[in-house]
C-alpha positions as a Markdown table, in Angstrom:
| # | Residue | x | y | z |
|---|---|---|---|---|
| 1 | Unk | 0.0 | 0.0 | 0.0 |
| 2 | Unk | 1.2 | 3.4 | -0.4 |
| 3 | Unk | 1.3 | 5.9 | 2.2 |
| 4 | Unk | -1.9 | 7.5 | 0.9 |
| 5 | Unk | -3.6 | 4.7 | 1.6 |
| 6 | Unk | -2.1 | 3.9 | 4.9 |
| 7 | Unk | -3.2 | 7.4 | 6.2 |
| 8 | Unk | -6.8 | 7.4 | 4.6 |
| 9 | Unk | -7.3 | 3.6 | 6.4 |
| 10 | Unk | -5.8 | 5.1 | 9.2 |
| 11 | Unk | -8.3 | 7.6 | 9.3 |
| 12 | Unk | -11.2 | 5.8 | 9.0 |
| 13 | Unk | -9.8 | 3.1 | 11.6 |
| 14 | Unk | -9.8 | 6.6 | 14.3 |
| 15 | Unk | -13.1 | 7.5 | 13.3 |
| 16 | Unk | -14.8 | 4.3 | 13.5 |
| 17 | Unk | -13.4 | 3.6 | 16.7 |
| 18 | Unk | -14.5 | 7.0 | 17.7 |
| 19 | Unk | -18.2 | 6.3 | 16.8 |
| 20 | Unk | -18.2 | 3.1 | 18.9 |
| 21 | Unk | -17.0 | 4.8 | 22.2 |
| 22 | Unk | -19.6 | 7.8 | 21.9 |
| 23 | Unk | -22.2 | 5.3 | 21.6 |
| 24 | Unk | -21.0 | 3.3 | 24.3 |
| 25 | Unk | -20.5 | 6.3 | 26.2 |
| 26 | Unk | -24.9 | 6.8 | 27.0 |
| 27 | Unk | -25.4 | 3.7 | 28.6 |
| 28 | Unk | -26.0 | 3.6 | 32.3 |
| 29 | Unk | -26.8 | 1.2 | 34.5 |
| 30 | Unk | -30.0 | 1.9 | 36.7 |
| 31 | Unk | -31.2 | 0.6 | 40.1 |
| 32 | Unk | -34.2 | 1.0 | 41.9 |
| 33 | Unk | -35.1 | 1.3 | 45.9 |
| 34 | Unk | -35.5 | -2.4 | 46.0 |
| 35 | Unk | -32.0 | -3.3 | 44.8 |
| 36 | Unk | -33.1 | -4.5 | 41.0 |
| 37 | Unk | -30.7 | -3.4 | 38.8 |
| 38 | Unk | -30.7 | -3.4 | 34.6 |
| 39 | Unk | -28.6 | -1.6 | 32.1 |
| 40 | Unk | -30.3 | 1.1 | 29.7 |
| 41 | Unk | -28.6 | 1.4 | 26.3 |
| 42 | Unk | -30.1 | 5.4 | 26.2 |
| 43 | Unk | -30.0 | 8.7 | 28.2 |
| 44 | Unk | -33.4 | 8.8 | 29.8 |
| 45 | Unk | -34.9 | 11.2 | 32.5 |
| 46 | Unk | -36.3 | 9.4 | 35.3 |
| 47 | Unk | -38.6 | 10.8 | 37.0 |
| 48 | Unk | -37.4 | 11.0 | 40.8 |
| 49 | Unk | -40.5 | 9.6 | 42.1 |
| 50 | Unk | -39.6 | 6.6 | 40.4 |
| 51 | Unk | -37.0 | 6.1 | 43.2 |
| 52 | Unk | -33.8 | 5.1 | 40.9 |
| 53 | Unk | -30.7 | 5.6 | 40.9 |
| 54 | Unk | -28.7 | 5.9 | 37.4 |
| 55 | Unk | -24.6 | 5.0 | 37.9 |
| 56 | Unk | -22.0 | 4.9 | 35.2 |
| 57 | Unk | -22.2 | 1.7 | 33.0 |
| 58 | Unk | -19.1 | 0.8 | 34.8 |
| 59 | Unk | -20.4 | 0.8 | 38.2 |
| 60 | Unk | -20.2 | -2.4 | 40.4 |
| 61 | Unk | -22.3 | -2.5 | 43.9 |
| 62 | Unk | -20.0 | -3.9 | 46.9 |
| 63 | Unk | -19.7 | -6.7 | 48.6 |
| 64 | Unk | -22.6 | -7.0 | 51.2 |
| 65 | Unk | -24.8 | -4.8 | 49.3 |
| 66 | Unk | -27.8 | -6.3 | 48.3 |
| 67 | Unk | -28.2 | -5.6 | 44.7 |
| 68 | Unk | -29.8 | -8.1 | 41.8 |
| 69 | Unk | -29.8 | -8.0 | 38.2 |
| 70 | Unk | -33.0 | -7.6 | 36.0 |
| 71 | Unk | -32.4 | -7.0 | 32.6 |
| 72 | Unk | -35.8 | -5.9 | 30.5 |
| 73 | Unk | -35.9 | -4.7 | 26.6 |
| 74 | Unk | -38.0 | -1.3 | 26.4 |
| 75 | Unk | -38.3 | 1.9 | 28.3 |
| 76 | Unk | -39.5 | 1.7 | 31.8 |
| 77 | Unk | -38.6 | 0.9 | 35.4 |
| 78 | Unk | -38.9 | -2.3 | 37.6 |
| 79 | Unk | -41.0 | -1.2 | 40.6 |
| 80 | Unk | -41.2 | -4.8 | 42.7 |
| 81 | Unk | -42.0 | -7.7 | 40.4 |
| 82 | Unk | -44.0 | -5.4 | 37.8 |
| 83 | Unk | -41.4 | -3.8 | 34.5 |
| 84 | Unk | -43.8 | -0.4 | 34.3 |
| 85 | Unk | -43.2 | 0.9 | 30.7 |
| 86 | Unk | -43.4 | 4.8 | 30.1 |
């Protein structure tokens, strides 16, 4: 390959890369009063009677905490056994 090339596959290499993290970058990971948590894949706005708490996608509870994981597809909110969609 010439150098050309090498630079303009570079370049497209950085900017694909660069799409995947901003995408990547608006998930959060959401919990609710009860301890159920699930990951969102969008930015949404809670409302605070709902009674969650949204962390960074990287977040991890501690040991002893009593946290669970309930992963749902849509947009909503576990509140006890029930997924409420909004």
């Amino acid at each position: 390959m010439n150098r050309v090339t090498k630079l303009t596959l570079a370049a497209l290499v950085s900017a694909g890369t660069l799409t995947l993290t901003a995408v990547g970058a608006s998930a959060a990971i959401v919990c609710n009063n009860d301890g159920a948590c699930w990951h969102t894949d969008k930015d949404y706005t809670f409302r605070p009677e709902f009674g969650l708490t949204i962390h960074p996608n990287d977040w991890k509870w501690k040991e002893g905490e009593k946290h669970m994981w309930r992963e749902h597809k849509g947009r909503g909110y576990w509140q006890g056994d029930m997924w409420k969609e909004f």
